[in-house]
N, C-alpha and C positions, 0 to 999 in steps of 0.2 A: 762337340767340345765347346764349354763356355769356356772365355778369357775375362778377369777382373782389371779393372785399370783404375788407378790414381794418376789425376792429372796426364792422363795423357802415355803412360806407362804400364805396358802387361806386367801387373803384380801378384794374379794366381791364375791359377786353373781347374778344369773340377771336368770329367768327359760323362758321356751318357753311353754304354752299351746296352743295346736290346739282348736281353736274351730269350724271347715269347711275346706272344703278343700282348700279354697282361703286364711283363715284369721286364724290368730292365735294371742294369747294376751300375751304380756310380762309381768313377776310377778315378784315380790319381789326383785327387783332390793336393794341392800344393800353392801355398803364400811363399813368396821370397823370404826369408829369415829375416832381413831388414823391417818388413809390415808385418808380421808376428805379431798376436796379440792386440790387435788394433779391430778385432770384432769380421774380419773377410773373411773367414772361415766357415763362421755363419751366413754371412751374406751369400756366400759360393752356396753351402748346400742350400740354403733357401730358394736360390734362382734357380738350381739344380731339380728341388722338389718341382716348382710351378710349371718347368719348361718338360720333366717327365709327367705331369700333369696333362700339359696341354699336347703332350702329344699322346695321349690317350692310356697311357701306365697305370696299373691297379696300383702296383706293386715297386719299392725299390730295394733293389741288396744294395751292400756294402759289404768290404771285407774289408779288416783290419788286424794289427798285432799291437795287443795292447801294452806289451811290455817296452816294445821300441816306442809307438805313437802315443802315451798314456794322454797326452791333453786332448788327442783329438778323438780318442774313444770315449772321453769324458763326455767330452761336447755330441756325439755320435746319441747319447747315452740321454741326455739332457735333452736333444733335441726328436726323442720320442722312437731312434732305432730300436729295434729289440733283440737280446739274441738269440739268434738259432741253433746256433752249433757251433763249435772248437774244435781244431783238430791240431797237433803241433806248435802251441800259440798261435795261431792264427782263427780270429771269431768273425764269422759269418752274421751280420746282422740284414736286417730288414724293417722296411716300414711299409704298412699300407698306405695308399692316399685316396 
């Protein structure tokens, strides 16, 4: 579990699940509504990539719904996820690293 903090206050979160020894999935990536928009989102998955990096991950999933989350599958999308599959709005993405 990474935690984001401004001045001294948990303002997101973003977890790591293994699921293989190559791959692991990122979850619940979450900004407080108040810091919205202010670029942690980014910053979350980036520290998210480097830290499944160093711990030795080819591979990251993510799963998302892009009709409820639209900003942050955009962002998902910009920042080089790809998708794999849809099942019931729900899209499975992925990135290698």
């Amino acid at each position: 579990m990474l935690v984001g903090y401004e001045d001294e206050k948990p303002i997101a979160c973003i977890a790591i699940r293994k699921i293989d020894d190559e791959t692991c999935e990122a979850k619940r990536l979450f900004i407080k509504p108040e810091y919205r928009g202010k670029g942690y989102a980014r910053i979350m998955l980036n520290t998210m990539i480097e830290k499944a990096e160093e711990l030795g991950f080819e591979e990251v999933m993510f799963t998302t719904k892009p009709s409820v989350m639209s900003i942050g599958y955009g962002l998902y999308k910009r920042m080089g996820f790809e998708e794999v599959s849809e099942k019931d709005g729900i899209v499975s993405m992925r990135m290698e690293l």
